[in-house]
C-alpha positions, 0 to 999 in steps of 0.5 A, spaced: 437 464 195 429 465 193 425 462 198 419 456 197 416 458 203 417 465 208 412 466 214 413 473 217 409 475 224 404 470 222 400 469 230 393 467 229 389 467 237 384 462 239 380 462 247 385 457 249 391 458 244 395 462 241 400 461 235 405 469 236 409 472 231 412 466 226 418 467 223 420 461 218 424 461 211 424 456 207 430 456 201 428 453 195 431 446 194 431 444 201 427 440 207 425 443 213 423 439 219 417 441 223 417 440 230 414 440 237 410 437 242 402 436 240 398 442 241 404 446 240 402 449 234 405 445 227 398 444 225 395 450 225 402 453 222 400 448 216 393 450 216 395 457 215 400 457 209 394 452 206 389 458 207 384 453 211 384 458 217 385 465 217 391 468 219 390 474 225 397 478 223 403 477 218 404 475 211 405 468 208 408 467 202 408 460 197 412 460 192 414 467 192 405 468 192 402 471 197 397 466 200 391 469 201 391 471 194 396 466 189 394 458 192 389 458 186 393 459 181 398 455 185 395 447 186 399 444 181 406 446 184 404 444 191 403 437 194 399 437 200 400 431 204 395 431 211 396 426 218 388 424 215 387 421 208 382 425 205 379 421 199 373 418 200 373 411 203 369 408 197 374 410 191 379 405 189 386 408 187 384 408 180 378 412 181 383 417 186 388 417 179 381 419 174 379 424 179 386 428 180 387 427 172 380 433 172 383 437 178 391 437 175 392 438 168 399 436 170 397 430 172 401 424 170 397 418 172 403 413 169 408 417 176 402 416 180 402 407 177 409 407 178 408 410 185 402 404 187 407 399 184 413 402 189 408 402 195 405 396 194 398 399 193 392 395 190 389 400 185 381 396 186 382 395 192 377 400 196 381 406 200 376 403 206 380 396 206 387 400 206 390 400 213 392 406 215 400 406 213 397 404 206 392 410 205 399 415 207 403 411 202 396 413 197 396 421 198 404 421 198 403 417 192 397 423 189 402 429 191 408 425 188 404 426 182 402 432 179 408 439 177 409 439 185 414 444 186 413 444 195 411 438 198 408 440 205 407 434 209 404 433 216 406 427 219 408 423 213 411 417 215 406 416 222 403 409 222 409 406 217 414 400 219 421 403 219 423 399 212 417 403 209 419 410 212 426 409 209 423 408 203 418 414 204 425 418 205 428 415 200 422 418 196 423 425 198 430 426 198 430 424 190 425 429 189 428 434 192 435 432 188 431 437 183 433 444 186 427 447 184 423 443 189 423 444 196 419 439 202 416 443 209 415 436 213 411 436 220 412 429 224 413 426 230 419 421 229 425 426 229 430 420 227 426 421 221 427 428 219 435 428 222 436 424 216 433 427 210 432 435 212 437 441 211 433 444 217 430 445 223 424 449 226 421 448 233 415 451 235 414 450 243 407 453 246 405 457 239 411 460 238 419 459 234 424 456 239 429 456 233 429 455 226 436 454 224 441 449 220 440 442 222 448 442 221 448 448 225 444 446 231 448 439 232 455 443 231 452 448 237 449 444 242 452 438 246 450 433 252 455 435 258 455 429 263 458 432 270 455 433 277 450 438 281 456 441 283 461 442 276 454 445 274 453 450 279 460 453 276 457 454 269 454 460 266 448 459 267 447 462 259 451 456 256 445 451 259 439 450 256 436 445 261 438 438 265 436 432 268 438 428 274 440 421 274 444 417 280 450 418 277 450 426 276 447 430 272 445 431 265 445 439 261 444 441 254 449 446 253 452 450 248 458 447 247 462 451 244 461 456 250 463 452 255 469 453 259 473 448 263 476 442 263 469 439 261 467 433 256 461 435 252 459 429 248 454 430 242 446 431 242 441 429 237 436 434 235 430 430 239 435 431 245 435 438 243 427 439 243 427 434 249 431 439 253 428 445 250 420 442 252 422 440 258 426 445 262 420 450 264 418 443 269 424 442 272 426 445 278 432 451 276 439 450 279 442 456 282 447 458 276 454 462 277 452 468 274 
């Protein structure tokens, strides 16, 4: 299977942070959820695949190019969709779509007006008169209209109702019904991703928790509920992290390695980062080793 997107031992380093040895492999004809706390590096890994910063170490490549050196050639396969809206705030819909069609020679301004109509855009309304959900729906819209091959979209749905979000998914999984075209979305509501994205990479403090199949995550983690005492029995290799309530105690564990008379109920893949983000807080149980 050839590969929309492929980081390998990508890290860049600044004063305050540091992004370590990347690994991430998008298969083409697919949806890749990008997820993790703020500060945790989704951005930065965004920047670099659009060579807008310099990596320090490892490679990336876009469609089967380099970055550094293929990204020119490659603008009219790639729609990028940023948490900001870039267009000036002066221009209307319509200059946007005159502007584009001198940048895209693969343009297509009547997709570009189907899409306006779709999301309700005004094409004379200046972008500064937009809402914030608006000017997203209008760069969605833009990458939307062009020879896109990969989408890489940063926060996409962010600022949108929930009847619009289902549309801006909906949207997405037709694009992708064309199996030369894949989607690396970064964002927030993990419920958003869990419906749409073939898989999950999670990044924590600048590096790759997992980046694995969405089905396989949910197949191999689950939530067992029990008491402090049944979770000082398990193998402290098969919990992940746990929380305390008044009626016992909560863990993520690997459900499939669990041993026992134990009922494992099952996660979600916001639960799964939740768990992962916050086990280094809380105070460590002694496990049975």
């Amino acid at each position: 299977m050839s590969e929309a997107l492929k980081l390998v031992n990508v890290s860049k380093h600044y004063k305050d942070f540091s992004l370590k040895q990347v690994n991430l492999s998008l298969p083409t004809g697919c949806i890749m959820g990008f997820i993790g706390e703020n500060g945790a590096g989704k951005t930065t890994t965004i920047k670099l695949i659009l060579d807008l910063i310099k990596r320090d170490e490892g490679s990336i490549s876009v469609l089967g190019k380099d970055n550094l050196t293929g990204l020119k050639s490659m603008k009219e396969n790639i729609g990028v969709v940023m948490e900001d809206c870039f267009f000036p705030e002066n221009l209307t819909a319509e200059n946007v779509s005159r502007i584009l069609r001198g940048i895209y020679s693969t343009w297509n301004e009547d997709r570009f007006n189907f899409y306006l109509g779709q999301f309700s855009i005004s094409a004379k309304k200046p972008i500064k008169d937009y809402s914030k959900g608006m000017k997203m729906k209008l760069s969605i819209a833009a990458a939307l209209s062009h020879d896109s091959k990969l989408l890489i979209l940063d926060e996409p749905t962010n600022g949108l109702d929930p009847v619009i979000r289902d549309e801006i998914l909906d949207v997405f999984l037709e694009f992708i019904q064309d199996e030369s075209h894949s989607i690396f979305i970064s964002s927030h509501i993990i419920s958003d991703l869990e419906k749409v994205c073939d898989y999950i990479s999670f990044i924590h403090k600048g590096s790759i928790v997992f980046s694995e199949s969405k089905d396989e995550l949910l197949d191999s983690y689950g939530i067992l509920k029990c008491s402090e005492k049944d979770l000082h029995s398990i193998d402290s290799k098969v919990v992940i992290g746990y929380r305390k309530n008044h009626f016992g105690v909560e863990a993520l564990v690997l459900k499939n390695m669990i041993r026992g008379n134990f009922l494992v109920e099952r996660t979600s893949i916001e639960e799964i980062m939740l768990f992962y983000t916050n086990r280094s807080k809380e105070k460590q149980l002694e496990f049975k080793q």
